[in-house]
LUMMI-91220 format. One record per residue: residue number from 1; residue in one letter; x, y, z of N, C-alpha, C in turn. Coordinates in steps of 0.02 Angstrom, whole numbers, padded with zeros to 5 digits. Layout:
<recs>
REC NUM a X Y Z X Y Z X Y Z
...
</recs>
This chain:
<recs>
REC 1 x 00920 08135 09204 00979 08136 09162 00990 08208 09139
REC 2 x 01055 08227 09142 01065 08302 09114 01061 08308 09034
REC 3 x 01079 08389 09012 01090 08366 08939 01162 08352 08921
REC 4 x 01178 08360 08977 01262 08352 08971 01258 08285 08940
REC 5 x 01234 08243 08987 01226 08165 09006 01193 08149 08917
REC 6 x 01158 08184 08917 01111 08131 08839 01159 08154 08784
REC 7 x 01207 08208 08806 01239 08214 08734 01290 08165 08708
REC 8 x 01305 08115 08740 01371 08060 08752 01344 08026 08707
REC 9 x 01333 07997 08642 01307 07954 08589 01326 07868 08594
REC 10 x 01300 07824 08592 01312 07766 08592 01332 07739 08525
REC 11 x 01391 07706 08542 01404 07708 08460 01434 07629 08453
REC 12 x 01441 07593 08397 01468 07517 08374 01539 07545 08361
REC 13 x 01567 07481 08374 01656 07494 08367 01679 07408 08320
REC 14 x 01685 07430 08258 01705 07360 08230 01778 07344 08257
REC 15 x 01804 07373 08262 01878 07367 08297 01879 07406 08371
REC 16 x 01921 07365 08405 01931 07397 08484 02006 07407 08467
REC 17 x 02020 07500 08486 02090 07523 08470 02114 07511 08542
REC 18 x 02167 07499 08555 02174 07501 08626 02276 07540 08608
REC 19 x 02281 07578 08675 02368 07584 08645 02393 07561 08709
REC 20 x 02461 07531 08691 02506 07479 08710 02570 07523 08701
REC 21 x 02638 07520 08746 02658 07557 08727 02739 07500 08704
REC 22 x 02789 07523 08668 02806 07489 08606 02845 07428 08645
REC 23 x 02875 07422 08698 02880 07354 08730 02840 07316 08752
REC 24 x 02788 07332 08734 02733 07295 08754 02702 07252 08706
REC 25 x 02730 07269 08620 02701 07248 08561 02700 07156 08565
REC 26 x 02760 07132 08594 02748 07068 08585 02707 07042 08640
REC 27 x 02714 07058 08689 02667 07032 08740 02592 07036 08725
REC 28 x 02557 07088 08709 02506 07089 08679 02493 07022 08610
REC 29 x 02561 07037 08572 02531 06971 08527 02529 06907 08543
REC 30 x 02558 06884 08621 02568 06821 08648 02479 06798 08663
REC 31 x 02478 06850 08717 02410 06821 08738 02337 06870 08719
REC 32 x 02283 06844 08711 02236 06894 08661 02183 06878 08729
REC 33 x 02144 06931 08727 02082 06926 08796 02029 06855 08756
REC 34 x 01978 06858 08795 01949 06752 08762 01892 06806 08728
REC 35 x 01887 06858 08720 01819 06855 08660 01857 06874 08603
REC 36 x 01835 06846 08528 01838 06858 08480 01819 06933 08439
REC 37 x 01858 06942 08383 01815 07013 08348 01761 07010 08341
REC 38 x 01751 06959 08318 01659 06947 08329 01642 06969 08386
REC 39 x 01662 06927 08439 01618 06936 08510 01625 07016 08498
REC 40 x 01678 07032 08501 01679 07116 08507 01638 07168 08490
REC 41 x 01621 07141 08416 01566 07187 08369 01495 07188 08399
REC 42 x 01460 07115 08434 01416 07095 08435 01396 07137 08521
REC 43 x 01438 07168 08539 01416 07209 08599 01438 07292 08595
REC 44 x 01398 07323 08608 01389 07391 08597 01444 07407 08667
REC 45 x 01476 07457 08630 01516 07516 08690 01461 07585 08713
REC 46 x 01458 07576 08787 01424 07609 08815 01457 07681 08824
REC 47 x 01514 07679 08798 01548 07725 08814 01606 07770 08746
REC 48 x 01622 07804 08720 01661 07833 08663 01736 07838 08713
REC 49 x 01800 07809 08666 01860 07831 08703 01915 07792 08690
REC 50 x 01974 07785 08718 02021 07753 08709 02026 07707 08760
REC 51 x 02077 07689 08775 02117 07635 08833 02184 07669 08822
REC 52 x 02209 07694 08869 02297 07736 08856 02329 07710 08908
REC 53 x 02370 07677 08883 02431 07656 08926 02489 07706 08947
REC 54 x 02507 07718 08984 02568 07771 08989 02631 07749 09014
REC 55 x 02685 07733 08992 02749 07705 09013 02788 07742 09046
REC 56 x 02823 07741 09108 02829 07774 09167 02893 07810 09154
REC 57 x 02937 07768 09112 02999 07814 09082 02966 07862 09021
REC 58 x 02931 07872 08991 02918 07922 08950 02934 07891 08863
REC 59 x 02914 07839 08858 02943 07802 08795 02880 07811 08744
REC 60 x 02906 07827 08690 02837 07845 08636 02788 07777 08640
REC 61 x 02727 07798 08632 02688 07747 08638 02648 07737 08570
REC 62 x 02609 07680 08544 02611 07687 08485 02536 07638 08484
REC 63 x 02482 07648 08429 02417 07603 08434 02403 07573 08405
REC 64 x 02406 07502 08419 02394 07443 08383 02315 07420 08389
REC 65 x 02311 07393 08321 02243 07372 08317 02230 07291 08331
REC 66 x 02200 07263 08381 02186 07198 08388 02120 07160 08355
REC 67 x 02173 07101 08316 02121 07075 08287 02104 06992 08261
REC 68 x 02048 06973 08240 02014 06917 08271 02076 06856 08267
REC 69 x 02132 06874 08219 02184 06816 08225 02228 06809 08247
REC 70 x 02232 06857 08322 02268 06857 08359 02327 06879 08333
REC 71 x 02310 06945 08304 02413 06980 08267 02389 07066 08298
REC 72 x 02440 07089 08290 02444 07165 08329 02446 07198 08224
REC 73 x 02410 07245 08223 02427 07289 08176 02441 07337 08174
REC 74 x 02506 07368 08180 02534 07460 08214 02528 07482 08153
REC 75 x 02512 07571 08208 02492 07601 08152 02561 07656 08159
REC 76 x 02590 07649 08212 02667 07691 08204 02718 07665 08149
REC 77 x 02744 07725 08158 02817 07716 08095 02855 07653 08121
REC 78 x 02875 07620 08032 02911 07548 08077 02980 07577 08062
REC 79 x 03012 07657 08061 03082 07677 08041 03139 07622 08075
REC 80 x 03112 07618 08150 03151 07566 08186 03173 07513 08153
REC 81 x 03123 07484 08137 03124 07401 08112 03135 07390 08040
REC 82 x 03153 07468 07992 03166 07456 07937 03231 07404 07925
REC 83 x 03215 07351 07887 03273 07313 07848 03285 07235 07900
REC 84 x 03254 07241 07958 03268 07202 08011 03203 07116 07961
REC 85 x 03148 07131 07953 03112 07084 07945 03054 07082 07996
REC 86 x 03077 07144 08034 03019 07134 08103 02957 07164 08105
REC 87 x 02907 07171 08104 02853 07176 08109 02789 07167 08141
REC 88 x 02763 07232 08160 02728 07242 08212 02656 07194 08198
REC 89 x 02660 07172 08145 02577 07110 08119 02609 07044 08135
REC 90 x 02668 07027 08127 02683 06968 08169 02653 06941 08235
REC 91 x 02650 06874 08218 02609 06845 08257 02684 06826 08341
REC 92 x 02665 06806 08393 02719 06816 08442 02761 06744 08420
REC 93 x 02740 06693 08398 02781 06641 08378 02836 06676 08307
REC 94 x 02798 06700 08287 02838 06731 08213 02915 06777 08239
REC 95 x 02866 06832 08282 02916 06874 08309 02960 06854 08361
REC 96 x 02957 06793 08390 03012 06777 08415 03058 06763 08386
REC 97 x 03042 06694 08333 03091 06678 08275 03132 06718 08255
REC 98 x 03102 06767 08223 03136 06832 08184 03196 06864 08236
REC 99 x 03188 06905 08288 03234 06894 08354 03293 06864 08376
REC 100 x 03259 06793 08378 03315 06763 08393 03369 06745 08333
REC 101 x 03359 06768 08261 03408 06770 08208 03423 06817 08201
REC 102 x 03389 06872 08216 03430 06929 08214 03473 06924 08258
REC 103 x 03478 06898 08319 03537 06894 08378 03599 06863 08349
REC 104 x 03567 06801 08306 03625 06730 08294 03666 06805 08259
REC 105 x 03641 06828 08217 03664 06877 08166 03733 06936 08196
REC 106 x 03727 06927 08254 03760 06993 08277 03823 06934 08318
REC 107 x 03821 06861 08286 03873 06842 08340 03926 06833 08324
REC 108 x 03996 06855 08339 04047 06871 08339 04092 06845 08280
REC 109 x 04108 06836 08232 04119 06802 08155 04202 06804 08181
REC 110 x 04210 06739 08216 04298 06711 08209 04333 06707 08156
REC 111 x 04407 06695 08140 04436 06692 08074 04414 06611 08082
REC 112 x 04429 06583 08136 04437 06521 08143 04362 06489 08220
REC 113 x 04308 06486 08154 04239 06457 08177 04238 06393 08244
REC 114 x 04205 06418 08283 04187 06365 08328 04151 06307 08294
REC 115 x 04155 06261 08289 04128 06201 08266 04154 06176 08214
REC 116 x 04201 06202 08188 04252 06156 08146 04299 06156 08176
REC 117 x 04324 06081 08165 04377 06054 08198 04439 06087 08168
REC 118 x 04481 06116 08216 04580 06138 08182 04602 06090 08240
REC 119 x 04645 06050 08188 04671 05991 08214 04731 06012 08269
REC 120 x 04773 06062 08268 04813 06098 08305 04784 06115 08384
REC 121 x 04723 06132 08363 04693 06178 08415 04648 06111 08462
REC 122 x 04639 06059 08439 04622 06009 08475 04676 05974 08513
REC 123 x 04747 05959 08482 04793 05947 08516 04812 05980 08572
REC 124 x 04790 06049 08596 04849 06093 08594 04802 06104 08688
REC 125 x 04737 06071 08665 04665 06073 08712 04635 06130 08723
REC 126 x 04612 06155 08670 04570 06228 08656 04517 06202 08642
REC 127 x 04507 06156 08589 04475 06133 08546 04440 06051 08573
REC 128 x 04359 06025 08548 04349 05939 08563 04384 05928 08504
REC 129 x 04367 05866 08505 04369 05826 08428 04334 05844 08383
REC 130 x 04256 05868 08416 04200 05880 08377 04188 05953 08357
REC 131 x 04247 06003 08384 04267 06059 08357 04228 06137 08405
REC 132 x 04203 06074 08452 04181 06137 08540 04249 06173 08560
REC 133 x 04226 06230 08559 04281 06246 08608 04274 06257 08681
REC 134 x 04325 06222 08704 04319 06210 08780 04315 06274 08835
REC 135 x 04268 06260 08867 04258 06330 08899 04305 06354 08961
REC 136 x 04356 06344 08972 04427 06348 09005 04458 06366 08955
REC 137 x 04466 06369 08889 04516 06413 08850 04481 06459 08822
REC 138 x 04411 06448 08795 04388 06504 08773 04425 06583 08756
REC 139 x 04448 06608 08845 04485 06669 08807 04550 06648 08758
REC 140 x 04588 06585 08760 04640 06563 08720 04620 06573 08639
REC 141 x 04553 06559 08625 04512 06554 08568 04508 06618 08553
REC 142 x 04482 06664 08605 04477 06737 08596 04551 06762 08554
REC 143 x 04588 06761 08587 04664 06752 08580 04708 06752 08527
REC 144 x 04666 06671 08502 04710 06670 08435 04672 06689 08396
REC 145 x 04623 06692 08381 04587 06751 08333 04590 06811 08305
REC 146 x 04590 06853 08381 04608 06919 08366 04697 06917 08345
REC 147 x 04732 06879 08352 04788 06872 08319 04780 06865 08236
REC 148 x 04729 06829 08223 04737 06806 08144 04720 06857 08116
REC 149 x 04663 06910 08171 04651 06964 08134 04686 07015 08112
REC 150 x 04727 07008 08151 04799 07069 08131 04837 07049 08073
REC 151 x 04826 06962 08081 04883 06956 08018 04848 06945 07950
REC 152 x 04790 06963 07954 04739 06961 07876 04759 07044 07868
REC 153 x 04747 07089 07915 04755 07132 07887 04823 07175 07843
REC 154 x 04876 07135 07869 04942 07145 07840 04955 07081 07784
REC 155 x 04925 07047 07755 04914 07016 07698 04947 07036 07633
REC 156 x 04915 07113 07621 04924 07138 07580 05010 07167 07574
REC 157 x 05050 07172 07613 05119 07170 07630 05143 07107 07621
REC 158 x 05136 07054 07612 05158 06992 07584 05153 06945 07503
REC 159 x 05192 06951 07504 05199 06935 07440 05188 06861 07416
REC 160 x 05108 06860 07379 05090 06786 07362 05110 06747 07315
REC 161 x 05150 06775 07278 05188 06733 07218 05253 06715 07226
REC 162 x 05295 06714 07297 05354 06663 07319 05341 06668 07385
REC 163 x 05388 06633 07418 05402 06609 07473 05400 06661 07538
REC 164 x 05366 06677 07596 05372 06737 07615 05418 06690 07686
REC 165 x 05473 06722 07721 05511 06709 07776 05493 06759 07846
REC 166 x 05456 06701 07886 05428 06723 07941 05463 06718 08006
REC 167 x 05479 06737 08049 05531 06721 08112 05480 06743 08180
REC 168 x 05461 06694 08227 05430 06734 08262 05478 06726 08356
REC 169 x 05508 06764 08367 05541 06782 08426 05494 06765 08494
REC 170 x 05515 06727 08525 05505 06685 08582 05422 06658 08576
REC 171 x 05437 06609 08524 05343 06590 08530 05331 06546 08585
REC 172 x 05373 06516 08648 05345 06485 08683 05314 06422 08680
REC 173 x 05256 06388 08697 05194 06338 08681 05170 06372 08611
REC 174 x 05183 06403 08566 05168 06425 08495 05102 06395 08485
REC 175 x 05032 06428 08517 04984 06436 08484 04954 06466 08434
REC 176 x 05002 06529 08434 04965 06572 08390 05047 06562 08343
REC 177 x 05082 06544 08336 05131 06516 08278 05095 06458 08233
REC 178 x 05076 06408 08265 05026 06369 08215 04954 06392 08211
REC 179 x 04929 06437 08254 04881 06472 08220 04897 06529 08140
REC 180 x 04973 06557 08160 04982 06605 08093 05002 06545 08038
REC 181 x 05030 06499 08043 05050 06457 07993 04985 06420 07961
REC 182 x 04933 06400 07996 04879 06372 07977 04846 06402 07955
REC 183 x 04844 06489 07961 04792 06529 07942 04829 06550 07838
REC 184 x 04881 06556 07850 04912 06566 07814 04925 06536 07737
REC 185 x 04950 06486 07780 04979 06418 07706 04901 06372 07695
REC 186 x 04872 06347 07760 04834 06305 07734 04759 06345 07713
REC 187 x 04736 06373 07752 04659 06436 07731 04711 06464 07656
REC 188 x 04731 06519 07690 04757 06564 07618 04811 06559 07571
REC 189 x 04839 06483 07575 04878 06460 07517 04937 06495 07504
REC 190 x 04942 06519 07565 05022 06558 07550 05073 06530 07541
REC 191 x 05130 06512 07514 05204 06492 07520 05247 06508 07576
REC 192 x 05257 06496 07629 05276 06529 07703 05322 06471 07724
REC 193 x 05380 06509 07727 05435 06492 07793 05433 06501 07852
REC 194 x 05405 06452 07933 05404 06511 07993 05430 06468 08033
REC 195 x 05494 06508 08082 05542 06504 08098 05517 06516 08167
REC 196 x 05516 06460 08239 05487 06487 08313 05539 06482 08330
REC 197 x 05567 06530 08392 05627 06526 08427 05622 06554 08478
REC 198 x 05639 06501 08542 05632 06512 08614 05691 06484 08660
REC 199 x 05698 06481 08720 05768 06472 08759 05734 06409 08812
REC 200 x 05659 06395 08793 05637 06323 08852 05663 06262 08799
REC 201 x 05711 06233 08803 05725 06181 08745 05669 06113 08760
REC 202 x 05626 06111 08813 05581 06050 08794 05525 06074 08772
REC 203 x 05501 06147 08775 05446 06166 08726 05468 06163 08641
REC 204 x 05542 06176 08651 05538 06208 08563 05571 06091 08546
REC 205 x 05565 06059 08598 05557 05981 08572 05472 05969 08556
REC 206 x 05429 05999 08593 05357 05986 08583 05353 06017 08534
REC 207 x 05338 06068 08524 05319 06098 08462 05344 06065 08407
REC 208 x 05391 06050 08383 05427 06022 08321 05402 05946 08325
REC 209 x 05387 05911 08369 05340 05852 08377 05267 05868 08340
REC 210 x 05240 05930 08360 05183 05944 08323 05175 05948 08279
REC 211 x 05228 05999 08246 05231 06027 08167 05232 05946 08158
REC 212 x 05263 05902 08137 05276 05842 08115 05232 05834 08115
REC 213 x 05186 05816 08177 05131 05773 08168 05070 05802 08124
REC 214 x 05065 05878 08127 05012 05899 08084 05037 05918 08014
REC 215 x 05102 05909 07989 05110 05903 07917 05130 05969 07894
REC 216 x 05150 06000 07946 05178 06062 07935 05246 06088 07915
REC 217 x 05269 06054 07846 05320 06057 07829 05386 06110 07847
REC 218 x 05337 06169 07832 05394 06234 07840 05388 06256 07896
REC 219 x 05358 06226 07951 05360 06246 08012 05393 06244 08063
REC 220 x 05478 06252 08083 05515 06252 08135 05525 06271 08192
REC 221 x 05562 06236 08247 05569 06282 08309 05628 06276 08338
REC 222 x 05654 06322 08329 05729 06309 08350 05772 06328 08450
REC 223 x 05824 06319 08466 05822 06333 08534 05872 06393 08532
REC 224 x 05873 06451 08549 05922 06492 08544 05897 06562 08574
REC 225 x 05927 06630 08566 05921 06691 08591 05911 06748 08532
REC 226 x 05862 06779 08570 05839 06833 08493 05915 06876 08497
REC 227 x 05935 06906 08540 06006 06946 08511 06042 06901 08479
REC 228 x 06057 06847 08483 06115 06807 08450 06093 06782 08380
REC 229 x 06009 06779 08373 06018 06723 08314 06032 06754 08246
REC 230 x 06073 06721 08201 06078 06735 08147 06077 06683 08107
REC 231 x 06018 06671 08102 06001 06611 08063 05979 06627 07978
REC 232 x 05953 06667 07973 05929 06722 07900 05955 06750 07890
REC 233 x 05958 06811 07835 06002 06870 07798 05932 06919 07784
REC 234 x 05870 06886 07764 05838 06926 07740 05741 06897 07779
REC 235 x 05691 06931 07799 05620 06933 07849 05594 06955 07808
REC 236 x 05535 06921 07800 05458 06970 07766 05413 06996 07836
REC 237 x 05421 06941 07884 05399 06979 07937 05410 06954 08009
REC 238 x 05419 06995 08054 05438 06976 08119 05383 06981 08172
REC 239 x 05376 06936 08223 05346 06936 08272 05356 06914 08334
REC 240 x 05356 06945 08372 05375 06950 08461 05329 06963 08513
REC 241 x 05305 06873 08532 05246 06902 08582 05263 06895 08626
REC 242 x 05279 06934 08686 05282 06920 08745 05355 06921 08767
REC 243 x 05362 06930 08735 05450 06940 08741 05466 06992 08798
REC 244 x 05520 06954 08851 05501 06991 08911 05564 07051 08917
REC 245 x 05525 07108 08948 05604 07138 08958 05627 07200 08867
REC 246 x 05709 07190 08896 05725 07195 08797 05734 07149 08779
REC 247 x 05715 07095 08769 05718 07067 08743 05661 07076 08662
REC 248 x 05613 07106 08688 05586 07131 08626 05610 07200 08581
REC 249 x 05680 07224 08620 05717 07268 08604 05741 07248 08532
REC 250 x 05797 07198 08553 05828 07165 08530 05785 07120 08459
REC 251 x 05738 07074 08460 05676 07077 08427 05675 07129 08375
REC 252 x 05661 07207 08387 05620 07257 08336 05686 07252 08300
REC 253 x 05754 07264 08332 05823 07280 08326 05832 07232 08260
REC 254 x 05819 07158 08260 05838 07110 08202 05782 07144 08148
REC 255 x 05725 07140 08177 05670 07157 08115 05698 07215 08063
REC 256 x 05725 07258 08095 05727 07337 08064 05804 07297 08018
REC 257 x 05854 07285 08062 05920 07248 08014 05899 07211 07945
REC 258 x 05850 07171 07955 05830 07117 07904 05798 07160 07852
REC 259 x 05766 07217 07861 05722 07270 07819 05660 07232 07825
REC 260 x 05626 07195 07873 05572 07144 07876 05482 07198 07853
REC 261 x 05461 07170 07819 05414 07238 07771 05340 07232 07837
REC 262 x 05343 07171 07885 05292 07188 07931 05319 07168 08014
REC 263 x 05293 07213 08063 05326 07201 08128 05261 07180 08170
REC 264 x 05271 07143 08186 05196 07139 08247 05223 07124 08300
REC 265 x 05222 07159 08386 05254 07142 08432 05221 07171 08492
REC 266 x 05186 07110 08534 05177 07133 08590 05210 07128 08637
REC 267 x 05248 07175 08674 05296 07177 08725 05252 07162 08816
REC 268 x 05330 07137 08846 05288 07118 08906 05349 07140 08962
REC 269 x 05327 07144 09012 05371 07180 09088 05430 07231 09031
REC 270 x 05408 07304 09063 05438 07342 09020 05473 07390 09101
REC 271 x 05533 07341 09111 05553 07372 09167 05621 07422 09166
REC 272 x 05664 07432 09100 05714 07441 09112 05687 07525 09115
REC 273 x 05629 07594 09078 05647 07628 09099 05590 07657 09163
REC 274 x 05577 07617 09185 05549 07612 09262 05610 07617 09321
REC 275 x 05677 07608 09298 05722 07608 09325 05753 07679 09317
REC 276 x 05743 07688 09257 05792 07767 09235 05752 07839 09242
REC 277 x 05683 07832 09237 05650 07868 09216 05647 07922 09291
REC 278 x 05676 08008 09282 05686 08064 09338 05642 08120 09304
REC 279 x 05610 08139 09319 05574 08209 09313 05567 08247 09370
REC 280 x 05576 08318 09371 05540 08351 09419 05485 08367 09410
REC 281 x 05471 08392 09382 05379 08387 09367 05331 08341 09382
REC 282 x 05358 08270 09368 05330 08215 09376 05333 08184 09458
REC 283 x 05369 08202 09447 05401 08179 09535 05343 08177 09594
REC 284 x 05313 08219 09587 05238 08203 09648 05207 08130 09636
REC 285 x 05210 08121 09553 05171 08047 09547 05192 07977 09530
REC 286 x 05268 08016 09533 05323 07956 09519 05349 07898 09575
REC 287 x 05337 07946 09636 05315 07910 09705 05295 07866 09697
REC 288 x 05225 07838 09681 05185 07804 09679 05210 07743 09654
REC 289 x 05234 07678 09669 05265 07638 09621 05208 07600 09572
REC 290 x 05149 07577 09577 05112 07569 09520 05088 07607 09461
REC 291 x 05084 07687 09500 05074 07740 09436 05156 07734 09390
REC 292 x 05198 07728 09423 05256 07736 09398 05276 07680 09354
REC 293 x 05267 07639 09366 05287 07551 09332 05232 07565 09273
REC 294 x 05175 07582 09277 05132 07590 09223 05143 07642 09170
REC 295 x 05144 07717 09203 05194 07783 09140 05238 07737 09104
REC 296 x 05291 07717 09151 05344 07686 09131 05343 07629 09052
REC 297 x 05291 07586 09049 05267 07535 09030 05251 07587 08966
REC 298 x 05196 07629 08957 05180 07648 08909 05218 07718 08887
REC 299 x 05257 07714 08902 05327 07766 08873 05368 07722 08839
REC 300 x 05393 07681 08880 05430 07610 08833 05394 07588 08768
REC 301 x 05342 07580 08781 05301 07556 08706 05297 07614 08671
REC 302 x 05289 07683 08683 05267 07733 08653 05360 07764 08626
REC 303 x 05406 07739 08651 05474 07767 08612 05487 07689 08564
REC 304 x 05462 07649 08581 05491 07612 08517 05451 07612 08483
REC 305 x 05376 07630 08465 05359 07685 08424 05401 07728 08375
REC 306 x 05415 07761 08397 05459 07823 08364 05504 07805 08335
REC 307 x 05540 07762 08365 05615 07751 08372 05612 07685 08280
REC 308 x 05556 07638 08277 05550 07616 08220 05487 07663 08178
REC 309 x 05472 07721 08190 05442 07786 08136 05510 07819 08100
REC 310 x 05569 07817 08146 05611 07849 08139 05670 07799 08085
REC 311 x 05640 07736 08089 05700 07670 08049 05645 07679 08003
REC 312 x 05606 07710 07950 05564 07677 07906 05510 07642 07907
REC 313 x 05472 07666 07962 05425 07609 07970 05361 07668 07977
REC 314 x 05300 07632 07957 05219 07688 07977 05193 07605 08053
REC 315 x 05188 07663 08092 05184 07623 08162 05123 07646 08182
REC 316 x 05086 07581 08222 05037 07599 08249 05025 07585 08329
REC 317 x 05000 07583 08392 04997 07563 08445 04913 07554 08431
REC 318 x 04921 07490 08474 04842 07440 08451 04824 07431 08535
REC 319 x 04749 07386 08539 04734 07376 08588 04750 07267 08546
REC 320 x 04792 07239 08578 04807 07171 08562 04721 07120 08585
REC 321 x 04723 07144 08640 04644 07085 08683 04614 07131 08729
REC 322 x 04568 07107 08756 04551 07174 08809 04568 07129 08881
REC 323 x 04570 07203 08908 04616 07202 08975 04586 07146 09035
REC 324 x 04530 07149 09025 04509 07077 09081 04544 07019 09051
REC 325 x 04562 07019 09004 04579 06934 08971 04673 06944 09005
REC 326 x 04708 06987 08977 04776 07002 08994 04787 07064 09005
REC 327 x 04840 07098 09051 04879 07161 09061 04912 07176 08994
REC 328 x 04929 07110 08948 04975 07120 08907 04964 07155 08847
REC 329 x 04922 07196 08832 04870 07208 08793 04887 07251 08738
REC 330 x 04952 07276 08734 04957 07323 08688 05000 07304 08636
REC 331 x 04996 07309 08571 05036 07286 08519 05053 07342 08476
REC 332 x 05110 07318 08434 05152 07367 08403 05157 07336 08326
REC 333 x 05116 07377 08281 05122 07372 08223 05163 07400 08182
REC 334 x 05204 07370 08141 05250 07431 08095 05243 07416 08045
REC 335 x 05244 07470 07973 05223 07417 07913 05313 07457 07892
REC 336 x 05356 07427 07838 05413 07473 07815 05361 07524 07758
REC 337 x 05406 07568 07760 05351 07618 07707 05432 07651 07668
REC 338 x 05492 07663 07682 05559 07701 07685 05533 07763 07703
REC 339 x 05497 07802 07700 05514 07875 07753 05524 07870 07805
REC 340 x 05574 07910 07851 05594 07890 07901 05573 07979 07928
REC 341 x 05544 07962 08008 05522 08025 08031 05587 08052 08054
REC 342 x 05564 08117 08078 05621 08158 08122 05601 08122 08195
REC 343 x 05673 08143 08213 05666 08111 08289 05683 08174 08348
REC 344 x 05686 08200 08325 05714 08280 08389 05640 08277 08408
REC 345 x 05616 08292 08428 05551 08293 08468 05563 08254 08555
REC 346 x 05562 08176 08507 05561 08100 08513 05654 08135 08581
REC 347 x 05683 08133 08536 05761 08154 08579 05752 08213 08642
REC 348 x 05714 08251 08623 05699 08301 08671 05669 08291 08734
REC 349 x 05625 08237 08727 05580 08215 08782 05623 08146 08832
REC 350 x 05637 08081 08786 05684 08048 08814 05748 08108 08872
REC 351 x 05779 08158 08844 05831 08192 08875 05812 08222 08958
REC 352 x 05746 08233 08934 05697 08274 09018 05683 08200 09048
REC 353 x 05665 08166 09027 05655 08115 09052 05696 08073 09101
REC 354 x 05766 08091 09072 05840 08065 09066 05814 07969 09086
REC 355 x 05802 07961 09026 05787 07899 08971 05837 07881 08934
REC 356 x 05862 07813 08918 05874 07794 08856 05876 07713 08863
REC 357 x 05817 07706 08817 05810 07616 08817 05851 07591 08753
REC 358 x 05858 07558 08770 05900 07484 08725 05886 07489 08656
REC 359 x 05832 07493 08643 05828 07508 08573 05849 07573 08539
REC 360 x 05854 07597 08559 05886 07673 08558 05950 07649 08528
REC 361 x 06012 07642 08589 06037 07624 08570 06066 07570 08520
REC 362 x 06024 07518 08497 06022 07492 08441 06025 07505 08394
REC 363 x 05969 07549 08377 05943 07580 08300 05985 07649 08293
REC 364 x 05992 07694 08348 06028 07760 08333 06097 07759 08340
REC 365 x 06113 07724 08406 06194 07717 08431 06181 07739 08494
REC 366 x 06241 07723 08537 06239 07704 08621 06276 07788 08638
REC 367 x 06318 07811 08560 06352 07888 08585 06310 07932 08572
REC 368 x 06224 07919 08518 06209 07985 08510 06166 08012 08580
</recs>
């Protein structure tokens, strides 16, 4: 034996450190090797040292102490796991638990909860009886949600101590019309007039079958044309989903007349200045008829923008749903505020463009 050799000391280890590196923490607490701390103590290490694990991506590794009751005790910072409940002495039944509520925790908080029944939304076949939502509408659910969410946040623009007059421009199968009416009057106790109006006269017969049947007093649907109707004098707020064409022209056009104090409008086939729209500059990519139908699309949304910044309104352009669910995706918020922006900018660019959509002429005039 050298003296190298005799200088290596034999030594007792009441604890065996071993390091694990930090995805590894629960697996270690699942399964424990079959001798006990006891067994452990009761045999001498022939040897002084560690056990080092090394994780191949380079992830900090951290040393837990194993012990006789089968729990991991880290001796790294728990900065990670501050506030979570999680903990590296948890046993692997514990720390699963903990996990899987922290997950429930992160899951998506609807205005309108899966598992309670909305009697609308069961009719309408979104919804069971027992308040599942059916996994064929699901994105419909997605849908009307992120709808309610827009209209909680303009809340505060409505006035809860009378009657507020709602008009919503071509609601179609009006899901999200008895979703805003239900979210509204019956959740938040509002006083609400809402007015659906579309040109399919056996949808706007179903719908008004519904309202009836679910007790929706102030809830109408009438058959007619957004340029023509003049059914009101005075809007608290207007909404136009899908309204094809200008027809959502025509739409912003009543809102801004009425002085309506909120606009929500997602527009759909925005073809008229896909038709007009000449640049030379542009012209290499104007070729293209999908790049072009698309500029086109978000120039149209982006001048009636302006064009109600310019009537009194603080406007916003939103993302409505995300784009795998619909193309249709972009919405137009206006709140009235009365400052009205400058529009020469806005005029300057339409002119290169040699642009002029419908609403334009509406709100400014057809000679300016």
């Amino acid at each position: 034996m050298t003296i190298k050799e005799k200088k290596v000391g034999v030594k007792r280890a009441e604890n065996r450190t071993v390091s694990v590196a930090a995805g590894d923490v629960q697996k270690a607490g699942k399964q424990m090797p079959a001798k006990s701390h006891a067994d452990v103590k009761e045999n001498s290490l022939e040897k002084s040292g560690q056990s080092q694990s090394s994780h191949e991506n380079g992830k900090m590794q951290r040393s837990a102490k194993i012990q006789g009751n089968g729990k991991l005790q880290s001796n790294a910072k728990q900065q990670k796991n501050a506030g979570t409940g999680l903990s590296a002495g948890m046993d692997a039944a514990a720390f699963s638990e903990r996990l899987a509520s922290l997950s429930h925790n992160r899951t998506k908080k609807y205005v309108l909860q899966e598992g309670v029944p909305v009697p609308f939304l069961v009719d309408l076949g979104v919804m069971t009886a027992e308040g599942k939502v059916v996994k064929s509408r699901y994105d419909k659910f997605r849908q009307i949600n992120r709808f309610l969410e827009f209209i909680e946040d303009v809340l505060p623009n409505l006035d809860p101590n009378r009657t507020n007059t709602i008009i919503d421009f071509g609601c179609g199968k009006s899901y999200l019309t008895f979703a805003m009416y239900y979210y509204l009057h019956v959740l938040k106790k509002y006083s609400i007039r809402v007015i659906g109006l579309d040109l399919k006269k056996d949808v706007i017969a179903l719908c008004n079958r519904l309202s009836k049947k679910f007790g929706f007093e102030n809830l109408t649907f009438l058959h007619g044309d957004i340029a023509g109707y003049e059914g009101v004098d005075q809007v608290d707020m207007v909404v136009t989903l899908h309204a094809c064409d200008t027809a959502t022209d025509y739409a912003l056009a009543k809102a801004v007349k009425w002085g309506a104090k909120v606009i929500l409008s997602v527009p759909c086939c925005q073809h008229e200045i896909n038709k007009q729209i000449q640049n030379d500059l542009l012209s290499p990519v104007l070729q293209y008829g999908l790049l072009k139908e698309r500029m086109s699309a978000l120039l149209t949304d982006g001048i009636r923008g302006q064009l109600l910044e310019m009537s009194g309104y603080r406007t916003q352009i939103l993302e409505f749903i995300d784009m795998e669910h619909t193309p249709k995706n972009i919405m137009i918020r206006a709140i009235r505020q009365g400052k009205k922006a400058d529009g020469a900018a806005l005029e300057a660019m339409m002119k290169k463009l040699h642009v002029k959509p419908t609403l334009y002429g509406l709100l400014v005039g057809e000679e300016a």
